[in-house]
Structures are given as structure tokens and as C-alpha cells.
N, C-alpha and C positions, 0 to 999 in steps of 0.2 A: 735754838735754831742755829746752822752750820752757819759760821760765816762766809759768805762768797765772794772774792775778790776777783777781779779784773785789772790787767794794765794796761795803759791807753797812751797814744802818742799825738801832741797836737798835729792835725794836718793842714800844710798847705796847698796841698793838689787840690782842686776845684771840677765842676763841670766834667765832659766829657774823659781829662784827663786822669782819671778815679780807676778806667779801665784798665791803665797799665799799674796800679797798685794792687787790685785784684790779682793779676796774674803774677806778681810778688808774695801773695798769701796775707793782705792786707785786706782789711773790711773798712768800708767807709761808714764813719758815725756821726754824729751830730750829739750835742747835751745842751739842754736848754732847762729853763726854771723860772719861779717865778721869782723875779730880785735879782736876778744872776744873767750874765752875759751869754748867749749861746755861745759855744766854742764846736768849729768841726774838730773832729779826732781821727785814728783809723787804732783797728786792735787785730791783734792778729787772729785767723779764720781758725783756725783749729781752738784755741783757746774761747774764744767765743762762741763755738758751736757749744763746747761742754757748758760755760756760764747759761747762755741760752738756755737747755736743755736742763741744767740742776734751777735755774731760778725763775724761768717763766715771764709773765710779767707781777706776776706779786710779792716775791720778795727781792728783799734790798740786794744791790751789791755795793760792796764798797769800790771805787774806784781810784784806783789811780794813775794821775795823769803828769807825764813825767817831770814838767815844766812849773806844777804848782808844789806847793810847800806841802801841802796836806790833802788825802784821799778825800773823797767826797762821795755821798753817800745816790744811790740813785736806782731806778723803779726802769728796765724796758719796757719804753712806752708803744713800740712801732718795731716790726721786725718783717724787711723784706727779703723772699729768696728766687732767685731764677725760676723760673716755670718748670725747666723742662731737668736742668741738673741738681734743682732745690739748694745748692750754694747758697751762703748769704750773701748777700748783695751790701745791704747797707741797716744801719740800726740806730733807733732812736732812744736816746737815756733821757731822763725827768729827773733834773738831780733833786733833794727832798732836802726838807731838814727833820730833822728827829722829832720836833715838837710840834710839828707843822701836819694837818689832817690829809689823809688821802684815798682815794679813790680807789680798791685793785677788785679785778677778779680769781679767788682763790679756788683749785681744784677741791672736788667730793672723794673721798674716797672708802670705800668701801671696807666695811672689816665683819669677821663672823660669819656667821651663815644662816640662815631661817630655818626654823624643822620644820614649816609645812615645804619647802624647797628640798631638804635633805630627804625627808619621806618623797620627794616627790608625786606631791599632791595639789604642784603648784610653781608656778616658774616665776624668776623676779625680772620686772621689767624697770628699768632705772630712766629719770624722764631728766630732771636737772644733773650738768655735769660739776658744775661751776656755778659759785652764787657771788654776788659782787657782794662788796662789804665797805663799809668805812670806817677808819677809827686814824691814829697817829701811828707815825710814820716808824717810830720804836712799838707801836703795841701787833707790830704787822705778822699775822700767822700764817703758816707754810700751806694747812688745807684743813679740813674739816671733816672729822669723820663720823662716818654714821654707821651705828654697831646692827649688822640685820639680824640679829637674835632676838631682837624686838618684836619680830612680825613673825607672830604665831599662830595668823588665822588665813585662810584666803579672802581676798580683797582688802584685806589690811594694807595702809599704806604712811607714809611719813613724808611729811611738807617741809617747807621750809619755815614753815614756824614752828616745829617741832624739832629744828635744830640746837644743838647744845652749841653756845661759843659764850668765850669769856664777856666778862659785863662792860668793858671799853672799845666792843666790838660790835656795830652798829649793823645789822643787815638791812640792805637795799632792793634785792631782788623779791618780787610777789609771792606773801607771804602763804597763800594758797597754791602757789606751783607743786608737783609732783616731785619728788627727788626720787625716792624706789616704791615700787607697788608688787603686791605677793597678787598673781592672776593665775584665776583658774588653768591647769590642765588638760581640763574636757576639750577639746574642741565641738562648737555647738551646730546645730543639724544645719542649718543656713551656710555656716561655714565650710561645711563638707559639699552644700550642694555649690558652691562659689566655684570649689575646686574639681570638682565633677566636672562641670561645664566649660574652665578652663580648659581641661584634660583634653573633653569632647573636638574641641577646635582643631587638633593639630591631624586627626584621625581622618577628619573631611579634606582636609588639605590632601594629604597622602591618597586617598582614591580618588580624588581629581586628579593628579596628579598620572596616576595609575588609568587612568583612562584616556589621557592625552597620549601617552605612550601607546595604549593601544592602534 
């Protein structure tokens, strides 16, 4: 696993006055733990959009913070953005220890392809994106992947207990949920008539329509 580093500045702007550090190219953050002081910080936006973006919230970054002796290790617990310009606003760290158990949810990701999918005889419908997991805070992995060459039948599918992950790697999410399913391509006669009828609506519209104008 890539190591991801961040550099972080203590901050003492507070409160409403956080707005004029945003417009400096600062993000306001907070780090908090259990055993450990919270500390606000601020990092810079561009540098934390990529961190954000390569490590999500489940893996580590290391951090550092310029005021302490040594980087510390820590999990995005909390990530706010602007509504309307999606900016980051403000960001929450969980500083960890390595030995210490933790909570994340890791990305699915997809590899291979299906031959009843490749013949197209059959389309895959994918249900869990994401499975939460628990293990320690060094056993922490990047995502979990599921090979679809597996699924060689239609209505074949794969749970989340037919997941592979290593044995210090604890899954928490319902072990019966759906992660990818291989579904027929027929579309079935009910289903045609859903859409028929759909269709139908728009038609009566239109000569009402056509008759007010008259």
C-alpha cells in the first residue's frame, strides 16, 4: 500500500473567522483520538483535495503537523464540501495507532468480466459498493476485489460472504447482501407491458392537447 502523506499547520483562527483562510487556499480541520488532545489544524485545498481523493476514508495517511516532533498516523473521519461549488470546507482526521482496531469502509472493485455478460446473455447488476470491515489499524486494506469470471450462469451471484480478504480482516457488513448478480437479458412480457402503457400516456396528452387548440 502507497503511502499517503499530508502536511498540516496548527490553527488558531476559530469560528466564523475560518472564512478568510478559505479564501487564502486554507481548509480548516480538526484531529481528534482516543487518548490524544484534539488539535484544530488547517492544510492546504489543493493538496487535500488529492489526499481526499487517493485515500478516502479507509486508508491511513500519515500526517504531519508542523509544531510536533513526529507525523502521526490518521483515518478521514468526516469530509465537508460547499453545496453548490463542492470546495472543501472543513475535514475531520481520527488520528489511530497502528496497534489499535478500527472501523473503515473499504471500496469493491470490480475486475474480469463474465462469459455469460461477454456473450451477452445476461447483464451484471452490482448491489454493495462498499463493505465496512474491521481489523488493526497496520492490517488496513486499500478495497477488495471481486474477480466476475466467476459467474458463469445467469442468476448467479456473489455475497458478501463469498468474499476473499485476508484472515485479520474482520467483515461487518450482512453477510447475505448482494455485491454483483449476472440477470437475465430477456426482458419479461409484464415488463413490456409496464412500458407500453407508460408510452400510452404521453399520446393522450398530445390530442387533448390538439383539441383545445382546435
Amino acid at each position: 500500500m502507497a503511502k499517503i502523506e499530508l502536511n498540516a499547520e496548527p490553527r488558531t483562527v476559530m469560528g466564523k473567522k475560518v472564512r478568510h483562510l478559505r479564501k487564502e487556499g486554507w481548509v480548516p480541520a480538526v484531529i481528534y483520538g482516543s487518548g490524544v488532545v484534539s488539535r484544530p489544524l488547517v492544510v492546504r485545498a489543493p493538496e487535500a483535495e488529492n489526499v481526499v481523493r487517493e485515500a478516502g476514508t479507509s486508508q491511513l495517511i500519515t500526517l504531519h503537523i508542523s509544531d510536533e516532533k513526529r507525523p502521526v498516523q490518521a483515518l478521514v473521519r468526516d469530509v465537508q464540501r460547499d453545496p453548490i461549488r463542492r470546495d472543501l470546507i472543513h475535514l475531520d482526521f481520527h488520528q489511530v495507532e497502528m496497534t489499535t482496531r478500527v472501523t473503515v469502509e473499504v471500496p469493491i472493485v470490480l475486475v474480469g468480466e463474465s462469459p455469460v455478460v461477454a456473450r451477452r446473455d445476461g447483464i451484471l447488476l452490482q448491489g454493495a459498493e462498499t463493505i465496512e470491515i474491521e481489523c488493526m489499524a497496520g492490517d488496513l486494506i486499500e478495497a477488495i476485489e471481486v474477480d466476475l469470471s466467476q459467474l458463469t450462469e445467469v442468476d448467479q451471484q456473489i455475497t458478501v460472504a463469498d468474499l476473499a480478504v485476508p484472515s485479520k480482516i474482520r467483515i461487518l457488513s450482512d453477510p447475505e447482501e448482494m455485491v454483483v448478480r449476472v440477470s437475465p437479458l430477456e426482458v419479461s412480457a409484464e415488463e413490456e407491458e409496464v412500458v407500453e402503457e407508460g408510452m400510452a400516456e404521453p399520446e393522450v396528452v398530445t390530442r387533448r392537447r390538439e383539441r383545445e387548440e382546435e
